[in-house]
VMD Tcl script that builds the backbone (N, CA, C; Angstrom):
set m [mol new atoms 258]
animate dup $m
set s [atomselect $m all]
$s set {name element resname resid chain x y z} {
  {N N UNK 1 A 12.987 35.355 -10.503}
  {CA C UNK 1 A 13.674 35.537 -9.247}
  {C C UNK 1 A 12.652 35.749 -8.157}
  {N N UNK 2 A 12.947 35.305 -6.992}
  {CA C UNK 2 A 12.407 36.045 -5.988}
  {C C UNK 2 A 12.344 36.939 -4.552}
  {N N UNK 3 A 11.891 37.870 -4.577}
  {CA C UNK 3 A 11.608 38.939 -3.555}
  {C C UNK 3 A 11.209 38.575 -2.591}
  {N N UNK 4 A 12.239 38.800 -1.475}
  {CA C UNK 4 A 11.630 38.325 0.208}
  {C C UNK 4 A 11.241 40.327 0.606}
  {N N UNK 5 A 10.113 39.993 0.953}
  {CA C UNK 5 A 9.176 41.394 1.444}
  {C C UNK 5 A 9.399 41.687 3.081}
  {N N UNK 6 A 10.249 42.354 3.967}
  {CA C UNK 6 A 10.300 42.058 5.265}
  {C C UNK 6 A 8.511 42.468 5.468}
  {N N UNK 7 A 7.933 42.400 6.813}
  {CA C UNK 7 A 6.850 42.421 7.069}
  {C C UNK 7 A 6.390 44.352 7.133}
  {N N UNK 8 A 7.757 45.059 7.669}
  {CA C UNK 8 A 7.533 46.201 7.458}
  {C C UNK 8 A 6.789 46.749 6.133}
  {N N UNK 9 A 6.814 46.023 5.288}
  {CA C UNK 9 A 6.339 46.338 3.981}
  {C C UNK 9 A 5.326 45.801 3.128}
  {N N UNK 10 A 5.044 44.523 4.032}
  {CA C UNK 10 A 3.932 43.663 3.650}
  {C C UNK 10 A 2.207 43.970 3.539}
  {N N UNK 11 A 2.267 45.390 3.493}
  {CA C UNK 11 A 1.185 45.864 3.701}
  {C C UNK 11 A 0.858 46.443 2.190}
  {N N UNK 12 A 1.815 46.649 1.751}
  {CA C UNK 12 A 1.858 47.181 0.082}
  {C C UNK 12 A 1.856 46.036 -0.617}
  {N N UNK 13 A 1.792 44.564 -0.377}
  {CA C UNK 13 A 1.896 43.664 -1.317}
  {C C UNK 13 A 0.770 42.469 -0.830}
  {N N UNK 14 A -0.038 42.675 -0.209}
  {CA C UNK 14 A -1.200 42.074 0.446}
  {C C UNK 14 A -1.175 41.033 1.376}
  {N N UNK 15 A -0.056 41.286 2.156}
  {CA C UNK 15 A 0.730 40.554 2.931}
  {C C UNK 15 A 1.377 39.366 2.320}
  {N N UNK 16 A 2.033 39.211 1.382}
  {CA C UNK 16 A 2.599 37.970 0.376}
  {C C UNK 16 A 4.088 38.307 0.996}
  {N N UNK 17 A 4.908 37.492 1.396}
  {CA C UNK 17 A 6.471 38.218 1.980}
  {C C UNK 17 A 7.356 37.677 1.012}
  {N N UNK 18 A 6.713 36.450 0.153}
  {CA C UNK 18 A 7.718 36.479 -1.444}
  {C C UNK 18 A 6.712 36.291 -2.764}
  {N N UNK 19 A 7.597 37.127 -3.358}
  {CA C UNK 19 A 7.198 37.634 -4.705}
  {C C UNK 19 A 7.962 37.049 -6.028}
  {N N UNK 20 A 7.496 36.400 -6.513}
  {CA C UNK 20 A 8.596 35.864 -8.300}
  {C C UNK 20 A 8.170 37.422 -9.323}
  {N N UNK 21 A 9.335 37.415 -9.882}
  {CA C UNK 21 A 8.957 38.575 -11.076}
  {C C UNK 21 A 10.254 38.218 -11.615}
  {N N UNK 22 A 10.076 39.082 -12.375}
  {CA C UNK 22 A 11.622 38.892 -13.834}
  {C C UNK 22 A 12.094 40.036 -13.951}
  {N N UNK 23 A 13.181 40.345 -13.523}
  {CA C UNK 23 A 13.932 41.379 -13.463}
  {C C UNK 23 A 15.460 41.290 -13.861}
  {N N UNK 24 A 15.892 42.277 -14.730}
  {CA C UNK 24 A 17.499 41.883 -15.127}
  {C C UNK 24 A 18.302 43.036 -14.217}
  {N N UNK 25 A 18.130 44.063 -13.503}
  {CA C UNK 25 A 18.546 44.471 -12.320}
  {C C UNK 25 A 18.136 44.628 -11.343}
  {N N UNK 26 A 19.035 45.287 -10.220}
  {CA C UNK 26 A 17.741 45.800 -9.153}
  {C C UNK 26 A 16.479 46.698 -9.434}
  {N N UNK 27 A 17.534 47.896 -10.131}
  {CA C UNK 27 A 16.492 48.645 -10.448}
  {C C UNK 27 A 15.255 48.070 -11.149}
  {N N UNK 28 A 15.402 47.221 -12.346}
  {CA C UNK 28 A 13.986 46.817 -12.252}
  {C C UNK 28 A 13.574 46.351 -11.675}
  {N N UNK 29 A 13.939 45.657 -10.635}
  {CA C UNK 29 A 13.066 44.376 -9.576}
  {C C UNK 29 A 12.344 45.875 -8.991}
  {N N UNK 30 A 12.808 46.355 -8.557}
  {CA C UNK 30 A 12.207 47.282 -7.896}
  {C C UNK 30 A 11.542 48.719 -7.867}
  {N N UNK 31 A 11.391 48.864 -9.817}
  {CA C UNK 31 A 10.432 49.131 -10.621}
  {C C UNK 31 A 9.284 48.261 -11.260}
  {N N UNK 32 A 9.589 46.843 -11.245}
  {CA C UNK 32 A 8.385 45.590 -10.912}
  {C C UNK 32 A 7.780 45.354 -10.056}
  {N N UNK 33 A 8.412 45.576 -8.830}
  {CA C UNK 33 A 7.199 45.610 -7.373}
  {C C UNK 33 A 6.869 46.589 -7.621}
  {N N UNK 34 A 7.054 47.917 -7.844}
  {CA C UNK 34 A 6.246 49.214 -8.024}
  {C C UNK 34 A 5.103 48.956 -8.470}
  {N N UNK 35 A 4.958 48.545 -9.934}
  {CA C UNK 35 A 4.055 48.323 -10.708}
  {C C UNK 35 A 2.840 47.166 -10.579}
  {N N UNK 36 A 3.627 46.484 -9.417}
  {CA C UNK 36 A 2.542 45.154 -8.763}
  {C C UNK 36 A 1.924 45.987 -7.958}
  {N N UNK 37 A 3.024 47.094 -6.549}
  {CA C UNK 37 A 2.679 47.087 -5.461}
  {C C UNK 37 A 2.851 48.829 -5.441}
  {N N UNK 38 A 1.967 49.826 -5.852}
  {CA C UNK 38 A 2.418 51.239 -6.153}
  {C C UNK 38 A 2.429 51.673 -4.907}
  {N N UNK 39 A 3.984 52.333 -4.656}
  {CA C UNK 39 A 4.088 52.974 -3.443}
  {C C UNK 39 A 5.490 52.187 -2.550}
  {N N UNK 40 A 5.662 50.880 -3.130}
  {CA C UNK 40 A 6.214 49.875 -2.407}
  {C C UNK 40 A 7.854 50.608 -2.844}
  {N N UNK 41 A 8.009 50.968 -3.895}
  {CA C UNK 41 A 9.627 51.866 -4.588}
  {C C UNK 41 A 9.856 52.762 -3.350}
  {N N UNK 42 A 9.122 53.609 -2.945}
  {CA C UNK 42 A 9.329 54.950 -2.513}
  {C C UNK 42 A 9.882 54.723 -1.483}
  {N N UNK 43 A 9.309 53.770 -0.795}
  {CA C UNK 43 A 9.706 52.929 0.925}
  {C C UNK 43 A 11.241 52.367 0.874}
  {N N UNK 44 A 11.474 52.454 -0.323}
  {CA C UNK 44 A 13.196 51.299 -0.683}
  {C C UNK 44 A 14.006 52.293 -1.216}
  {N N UNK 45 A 13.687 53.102 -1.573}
  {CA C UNK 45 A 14.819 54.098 -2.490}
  {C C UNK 45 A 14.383 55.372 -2.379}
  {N N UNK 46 A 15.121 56.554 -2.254}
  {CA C UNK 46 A 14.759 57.791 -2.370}
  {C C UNK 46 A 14.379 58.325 -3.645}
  {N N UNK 47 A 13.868 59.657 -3.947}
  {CA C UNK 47 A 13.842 60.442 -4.811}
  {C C UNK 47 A 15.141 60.626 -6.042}
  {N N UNK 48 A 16.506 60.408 -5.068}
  {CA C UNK 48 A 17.671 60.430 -5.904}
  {C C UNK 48 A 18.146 58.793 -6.369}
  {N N UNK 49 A 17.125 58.212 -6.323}
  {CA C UNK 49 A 17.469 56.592 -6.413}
  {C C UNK 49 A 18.606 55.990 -5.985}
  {N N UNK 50 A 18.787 56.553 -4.410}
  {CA C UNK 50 A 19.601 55.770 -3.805}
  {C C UNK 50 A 18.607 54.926 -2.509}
  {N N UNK 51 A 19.318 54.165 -2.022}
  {CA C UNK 51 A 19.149 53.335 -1.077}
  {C C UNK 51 A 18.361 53.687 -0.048}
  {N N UNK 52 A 17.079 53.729 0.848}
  {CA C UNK 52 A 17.051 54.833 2.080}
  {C C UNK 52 A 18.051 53.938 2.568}
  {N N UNK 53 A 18.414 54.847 3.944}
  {CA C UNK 53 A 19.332 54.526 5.057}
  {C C UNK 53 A 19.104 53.610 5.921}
  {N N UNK 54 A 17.374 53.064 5.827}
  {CA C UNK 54 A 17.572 51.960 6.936}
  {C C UNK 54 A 17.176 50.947 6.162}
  {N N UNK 55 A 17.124 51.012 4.845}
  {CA C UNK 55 A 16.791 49.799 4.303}
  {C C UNK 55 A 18.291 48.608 3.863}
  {N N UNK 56 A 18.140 47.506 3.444}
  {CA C UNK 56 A 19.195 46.934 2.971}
  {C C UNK 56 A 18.945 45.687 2.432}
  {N N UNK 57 A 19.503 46.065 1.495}
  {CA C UNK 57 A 19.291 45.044 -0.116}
  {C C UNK 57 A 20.100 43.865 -0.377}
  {N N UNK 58 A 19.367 42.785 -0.022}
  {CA C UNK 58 A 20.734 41.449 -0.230}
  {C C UNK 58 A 20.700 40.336 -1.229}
  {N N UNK 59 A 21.509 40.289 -2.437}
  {CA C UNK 59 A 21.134 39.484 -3.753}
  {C C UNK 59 A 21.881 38.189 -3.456}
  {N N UNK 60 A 21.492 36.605 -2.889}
  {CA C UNK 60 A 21.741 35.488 -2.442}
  {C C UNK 60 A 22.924 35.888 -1.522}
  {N N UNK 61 A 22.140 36.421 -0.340}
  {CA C UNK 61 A 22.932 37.208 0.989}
  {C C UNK 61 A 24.247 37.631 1.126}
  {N N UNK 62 A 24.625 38.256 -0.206}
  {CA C UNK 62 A 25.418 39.750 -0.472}
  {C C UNK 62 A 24.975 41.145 -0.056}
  {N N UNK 63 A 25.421 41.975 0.330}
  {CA C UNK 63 A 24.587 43.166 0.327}
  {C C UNK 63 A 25.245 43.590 -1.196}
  {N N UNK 64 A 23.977 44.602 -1.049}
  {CA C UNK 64 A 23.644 45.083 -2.584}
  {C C UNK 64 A 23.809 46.632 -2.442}
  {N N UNK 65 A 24.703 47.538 -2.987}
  {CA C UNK 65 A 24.355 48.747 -2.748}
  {C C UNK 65 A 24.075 49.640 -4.117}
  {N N UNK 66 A 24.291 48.967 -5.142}
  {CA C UNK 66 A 23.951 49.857 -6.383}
  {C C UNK 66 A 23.322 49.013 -7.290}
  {N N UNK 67 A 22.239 49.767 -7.605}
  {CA C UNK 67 A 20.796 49.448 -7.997}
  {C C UNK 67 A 20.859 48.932 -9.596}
  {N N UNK 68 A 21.958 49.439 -9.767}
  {CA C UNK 68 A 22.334 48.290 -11.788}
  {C C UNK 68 A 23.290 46.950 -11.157}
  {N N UNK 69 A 23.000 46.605 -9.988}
  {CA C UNK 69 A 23.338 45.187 -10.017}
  {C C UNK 69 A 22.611 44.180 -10.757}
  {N N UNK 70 A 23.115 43.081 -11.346}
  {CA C UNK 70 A 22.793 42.724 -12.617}
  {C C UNK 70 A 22.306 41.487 -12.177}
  {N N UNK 71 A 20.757 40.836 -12.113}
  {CA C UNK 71 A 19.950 39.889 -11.352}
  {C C UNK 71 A 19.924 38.838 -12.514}
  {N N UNK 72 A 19.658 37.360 -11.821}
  {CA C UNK 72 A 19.113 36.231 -13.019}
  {C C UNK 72 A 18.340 36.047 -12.504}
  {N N UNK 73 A 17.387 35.149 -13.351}
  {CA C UNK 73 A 16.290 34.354 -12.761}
  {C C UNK 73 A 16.061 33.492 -11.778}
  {N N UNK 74 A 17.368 33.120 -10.957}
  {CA C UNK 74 A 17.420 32.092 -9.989}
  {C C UNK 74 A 18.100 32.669 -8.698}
  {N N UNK 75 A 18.217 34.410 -8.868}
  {CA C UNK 75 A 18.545 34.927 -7.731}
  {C C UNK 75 A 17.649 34.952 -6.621}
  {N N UNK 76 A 17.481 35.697 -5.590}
  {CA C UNK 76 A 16.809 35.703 -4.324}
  {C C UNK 76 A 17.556 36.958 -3.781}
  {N N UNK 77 A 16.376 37.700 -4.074}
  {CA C UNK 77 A 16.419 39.549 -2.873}
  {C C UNK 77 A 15.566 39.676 -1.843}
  {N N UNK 78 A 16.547 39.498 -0.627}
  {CA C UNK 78 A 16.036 39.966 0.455}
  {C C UNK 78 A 16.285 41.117 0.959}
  {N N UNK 79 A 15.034 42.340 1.330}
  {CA C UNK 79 A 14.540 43.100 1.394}
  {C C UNK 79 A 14.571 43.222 2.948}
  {N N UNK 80 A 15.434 44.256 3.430}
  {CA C UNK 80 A 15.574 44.361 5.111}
  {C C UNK 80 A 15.615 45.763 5.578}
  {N N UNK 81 A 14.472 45.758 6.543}
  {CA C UNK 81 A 14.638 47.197 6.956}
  {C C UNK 81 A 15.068 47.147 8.558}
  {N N UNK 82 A 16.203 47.937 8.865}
  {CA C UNK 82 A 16.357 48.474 9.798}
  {C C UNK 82 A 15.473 48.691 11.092}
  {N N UNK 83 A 15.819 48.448 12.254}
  {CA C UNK 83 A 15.216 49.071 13.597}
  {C C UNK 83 A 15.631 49.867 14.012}
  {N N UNK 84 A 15.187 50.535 14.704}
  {CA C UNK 84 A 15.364 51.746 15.084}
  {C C UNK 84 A 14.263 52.042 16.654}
  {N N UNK 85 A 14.656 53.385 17.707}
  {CA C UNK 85 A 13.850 53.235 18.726}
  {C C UNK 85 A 14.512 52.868 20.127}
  {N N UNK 86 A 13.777 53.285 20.905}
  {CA C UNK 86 A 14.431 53.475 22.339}
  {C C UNK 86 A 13.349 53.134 23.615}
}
mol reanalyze $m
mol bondsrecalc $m
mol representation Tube
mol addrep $m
């Protein structure tokens, strides 16, 4: 599958904004970028492994809100963070 990286985050993955990995949920997709990109989890999900609030998770441009959504190999997660500011 692959991971669209918004640019907010492209700094943890060496500026690459898509990523292939093999993941059978979210949660692992996004315990697989961890392990590519350490630090890159913490920015997407809290401590209680929910969602942060300005991020938003879209599996072939569904939103995604719970993290045992169940991925194939020919999906596509795009990875969107929020603006914010005045």
């Amino acid at each position: 599958m692959t991971v669209h990286l918004p640019s907010a985050l492209r700094s943890y993955s060496a500026q690459q904004s898509a990523i292939e990995i093999n993941a059978s949920t979210l949660a692992d997709a996004l315990t697989e970028l961890d392990r590519r990109f350490p630090g890159i989890r913490f920015r997407i999900v809290t401590e209680q492994d929910t969602v942060r609030p300005h991020i938003r998770l879209f599996v072939n441009e569904r939103q995604a809100f719970d993290l045992q959504t169940a991925l194939r190999h020919d999906d596509e997660l795009h990875i969107v963070c929020a603006l914010s500011g005045g």
